[in-house]
MMTF fields as JSON, N, C-alpha, C and O atoms, coordinates in Angstrom:
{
  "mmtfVersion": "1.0.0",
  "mmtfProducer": "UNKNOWN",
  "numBonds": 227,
  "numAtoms": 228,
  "numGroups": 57,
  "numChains": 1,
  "numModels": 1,
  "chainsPerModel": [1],
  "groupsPerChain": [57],
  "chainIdList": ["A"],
  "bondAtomList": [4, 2, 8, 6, 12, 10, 16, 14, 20, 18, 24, 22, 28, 26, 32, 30, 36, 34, 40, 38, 44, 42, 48, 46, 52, 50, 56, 54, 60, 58, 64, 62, 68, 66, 72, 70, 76, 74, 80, 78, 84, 82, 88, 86, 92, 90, 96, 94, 100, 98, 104, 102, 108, 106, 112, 110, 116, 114, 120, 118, 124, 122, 128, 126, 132, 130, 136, 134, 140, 138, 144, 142, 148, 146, 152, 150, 156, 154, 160, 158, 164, 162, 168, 166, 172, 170, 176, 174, 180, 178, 184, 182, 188, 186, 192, 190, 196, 194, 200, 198, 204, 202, 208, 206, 212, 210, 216, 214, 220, 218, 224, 222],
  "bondOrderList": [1, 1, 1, 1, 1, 1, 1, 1, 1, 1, 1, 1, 1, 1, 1, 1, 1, 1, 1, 1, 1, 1, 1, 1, 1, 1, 1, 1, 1, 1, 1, 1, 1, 1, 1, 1, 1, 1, 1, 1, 1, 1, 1, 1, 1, 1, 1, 1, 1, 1, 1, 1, 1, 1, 1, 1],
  "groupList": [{"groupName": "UNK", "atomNameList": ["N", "CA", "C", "O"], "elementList": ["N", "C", "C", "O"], "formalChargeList": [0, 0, 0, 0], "bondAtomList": [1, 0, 2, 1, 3, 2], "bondOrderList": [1, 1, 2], "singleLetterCode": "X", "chemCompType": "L-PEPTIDE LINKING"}],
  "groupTypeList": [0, 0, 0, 0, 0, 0, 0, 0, 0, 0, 0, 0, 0, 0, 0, 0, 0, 0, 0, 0, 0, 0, 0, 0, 0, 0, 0, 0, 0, 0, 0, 0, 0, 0, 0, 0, 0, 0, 0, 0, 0, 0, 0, 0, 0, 0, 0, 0, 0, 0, 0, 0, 0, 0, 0, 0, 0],
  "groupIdList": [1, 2, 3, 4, 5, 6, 7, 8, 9, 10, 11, 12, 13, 14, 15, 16, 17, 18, 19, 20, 21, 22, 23, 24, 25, 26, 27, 28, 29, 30, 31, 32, 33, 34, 35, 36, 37, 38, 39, 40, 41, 42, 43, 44, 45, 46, 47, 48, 49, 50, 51, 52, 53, 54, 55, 56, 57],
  "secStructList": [7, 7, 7, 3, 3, 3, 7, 7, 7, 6, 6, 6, 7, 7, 7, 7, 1, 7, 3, 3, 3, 6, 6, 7, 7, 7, 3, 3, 3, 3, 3, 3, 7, 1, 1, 1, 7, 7, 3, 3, 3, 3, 3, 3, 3, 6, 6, 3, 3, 3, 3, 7, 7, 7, 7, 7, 7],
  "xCoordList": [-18.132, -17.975, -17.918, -18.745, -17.105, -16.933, -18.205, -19.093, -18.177, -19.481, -18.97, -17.917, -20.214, -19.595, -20.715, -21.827, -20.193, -22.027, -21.188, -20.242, -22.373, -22.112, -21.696, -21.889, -21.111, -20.786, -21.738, -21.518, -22.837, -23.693, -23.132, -21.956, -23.701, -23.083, -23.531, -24.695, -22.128, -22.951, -22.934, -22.565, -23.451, -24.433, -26.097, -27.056, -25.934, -27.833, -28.065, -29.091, -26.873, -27.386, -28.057, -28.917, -27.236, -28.093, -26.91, -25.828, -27.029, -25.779, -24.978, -25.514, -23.427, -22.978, -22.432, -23.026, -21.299, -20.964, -19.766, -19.211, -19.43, -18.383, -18.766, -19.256, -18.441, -18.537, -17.283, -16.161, -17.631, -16.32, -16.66, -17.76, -15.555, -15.465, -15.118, -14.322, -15.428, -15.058, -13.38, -12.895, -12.751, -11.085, -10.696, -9.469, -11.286, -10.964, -10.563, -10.885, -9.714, -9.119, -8.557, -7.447, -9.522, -9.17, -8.828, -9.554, -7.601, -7.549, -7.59, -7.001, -8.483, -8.113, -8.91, -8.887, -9.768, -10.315, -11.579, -12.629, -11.244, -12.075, -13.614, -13.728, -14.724, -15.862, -16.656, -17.044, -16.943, -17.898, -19.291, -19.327, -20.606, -21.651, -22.024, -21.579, -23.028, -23.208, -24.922, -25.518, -25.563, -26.454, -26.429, -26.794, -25.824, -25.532, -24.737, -24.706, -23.804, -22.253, -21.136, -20.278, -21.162, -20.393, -19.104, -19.206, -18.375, -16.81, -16.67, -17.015, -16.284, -15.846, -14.849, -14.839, -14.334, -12.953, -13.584, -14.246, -13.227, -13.426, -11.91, -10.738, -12.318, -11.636, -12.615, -13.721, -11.965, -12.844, -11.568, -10.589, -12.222, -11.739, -12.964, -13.912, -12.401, -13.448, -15.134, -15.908, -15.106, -16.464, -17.446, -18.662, -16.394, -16.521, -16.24, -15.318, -16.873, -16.802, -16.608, -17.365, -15.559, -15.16, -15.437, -15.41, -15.782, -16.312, -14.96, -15.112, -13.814, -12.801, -13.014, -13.222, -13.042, -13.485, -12.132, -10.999, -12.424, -11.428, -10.955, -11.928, -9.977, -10.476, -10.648, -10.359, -11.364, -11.371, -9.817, -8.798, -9.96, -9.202, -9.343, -8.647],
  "yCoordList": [-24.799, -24.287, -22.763, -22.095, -22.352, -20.705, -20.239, -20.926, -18.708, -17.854, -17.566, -17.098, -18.071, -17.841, -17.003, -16.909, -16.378, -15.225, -15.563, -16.028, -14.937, -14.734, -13.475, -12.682, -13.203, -11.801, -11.324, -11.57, -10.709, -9.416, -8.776, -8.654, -7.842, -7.774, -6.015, -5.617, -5.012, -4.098, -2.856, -1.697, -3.493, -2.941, -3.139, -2.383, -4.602, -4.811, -5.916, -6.568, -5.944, -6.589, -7.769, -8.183, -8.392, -10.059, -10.996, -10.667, -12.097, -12.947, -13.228, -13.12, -13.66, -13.77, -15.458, -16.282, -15.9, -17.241, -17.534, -18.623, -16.031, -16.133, -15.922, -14.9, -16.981, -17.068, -16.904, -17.337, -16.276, -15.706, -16.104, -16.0, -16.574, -17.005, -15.761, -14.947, -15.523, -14.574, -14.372, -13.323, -15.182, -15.253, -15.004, -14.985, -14.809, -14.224, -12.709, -11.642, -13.157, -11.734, -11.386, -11.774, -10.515, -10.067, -8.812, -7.846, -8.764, -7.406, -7.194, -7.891, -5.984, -6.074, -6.795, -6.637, -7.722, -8.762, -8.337, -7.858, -8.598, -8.728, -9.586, -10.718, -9.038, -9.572, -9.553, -8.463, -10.896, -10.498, -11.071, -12.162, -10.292, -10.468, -11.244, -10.805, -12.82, -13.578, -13.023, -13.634, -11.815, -11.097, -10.234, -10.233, -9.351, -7.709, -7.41, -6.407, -8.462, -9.157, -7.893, -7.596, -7.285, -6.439, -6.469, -7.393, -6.106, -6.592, -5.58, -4.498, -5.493, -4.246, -5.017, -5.896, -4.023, -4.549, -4.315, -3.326, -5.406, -5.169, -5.254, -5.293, -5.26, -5.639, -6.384, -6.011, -7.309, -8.385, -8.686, -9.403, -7.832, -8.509, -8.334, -7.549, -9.912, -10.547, -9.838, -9.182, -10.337, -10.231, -8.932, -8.977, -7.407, -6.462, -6.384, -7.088, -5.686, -5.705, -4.272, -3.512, -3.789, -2.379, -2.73, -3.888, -1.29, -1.716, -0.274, 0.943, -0.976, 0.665, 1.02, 0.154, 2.115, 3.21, 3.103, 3.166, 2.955, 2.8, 4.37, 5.009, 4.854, 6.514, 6.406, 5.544, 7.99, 7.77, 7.975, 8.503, 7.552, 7.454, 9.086, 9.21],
  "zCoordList": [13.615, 12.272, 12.317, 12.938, 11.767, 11.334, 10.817, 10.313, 11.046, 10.416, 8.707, 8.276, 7.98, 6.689, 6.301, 6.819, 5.24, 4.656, 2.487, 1.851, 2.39, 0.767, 0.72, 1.641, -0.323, -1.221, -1.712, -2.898, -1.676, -2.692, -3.274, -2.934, -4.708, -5.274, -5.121, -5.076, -5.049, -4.842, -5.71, -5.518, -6.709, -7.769, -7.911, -7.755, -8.302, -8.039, -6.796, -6.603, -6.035, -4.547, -4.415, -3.637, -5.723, -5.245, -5.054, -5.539, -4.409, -4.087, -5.407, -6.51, -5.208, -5.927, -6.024, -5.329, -6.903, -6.54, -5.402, -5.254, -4.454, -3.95, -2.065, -1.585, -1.398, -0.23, 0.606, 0.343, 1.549, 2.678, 4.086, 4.63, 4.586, 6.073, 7.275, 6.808, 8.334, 9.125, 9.105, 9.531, 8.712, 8.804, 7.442, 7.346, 6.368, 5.002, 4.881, 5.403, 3.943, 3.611, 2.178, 1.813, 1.275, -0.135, -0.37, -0.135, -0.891, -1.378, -2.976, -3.802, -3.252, -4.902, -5.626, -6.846, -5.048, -5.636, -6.384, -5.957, -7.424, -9.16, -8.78, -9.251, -7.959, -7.628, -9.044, -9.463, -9.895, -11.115, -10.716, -10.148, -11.023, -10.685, -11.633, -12.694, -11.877, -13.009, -13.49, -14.376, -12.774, -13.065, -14.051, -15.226, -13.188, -14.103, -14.833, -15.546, -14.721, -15.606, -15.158, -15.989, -14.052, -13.743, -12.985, -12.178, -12.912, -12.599, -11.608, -12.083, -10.366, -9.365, -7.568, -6.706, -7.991, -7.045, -5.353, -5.037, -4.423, -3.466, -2.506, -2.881, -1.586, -0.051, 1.22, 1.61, 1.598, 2.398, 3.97, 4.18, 4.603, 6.164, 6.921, 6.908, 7.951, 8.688, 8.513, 9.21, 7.367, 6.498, 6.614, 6.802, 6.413, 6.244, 4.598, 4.186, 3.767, 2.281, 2.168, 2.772, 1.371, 1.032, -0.52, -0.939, -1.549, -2.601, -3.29, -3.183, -3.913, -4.426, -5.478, -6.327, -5.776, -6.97, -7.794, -7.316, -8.935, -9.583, -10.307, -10.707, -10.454, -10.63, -12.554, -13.384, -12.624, -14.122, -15.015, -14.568, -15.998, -16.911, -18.018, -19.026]
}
């Protein structure tokens, strides 16, 4: 079986409902926390998590 981990959420850093396999790959992806109710875009290769700044408006 593949290495799988959860998503944290990285705002208040508690698991989220979204699980990733070492062979996953997201770009862009709309991570919503069902805690803090917060919405923030990541990037996911081989279960490295980049967290992108969205610039201001």
């Amino acid at each position: 079986m593949k290495e799988t981990s959860w998503v944290s959420c990285p705002i208040c850093h508690n698991k989220t409902r979204i699980k990733i396999r070492i062979d996953t790959e997201l770009r862009n992806f709309p991570l919503f926390c069902p805690k803090c109710k917060q919405e923030t875009l990541i990037h996911v290769k081989q279960l490295n998590i980049s967290v992108i700044r969205e610039p201001d408006a």
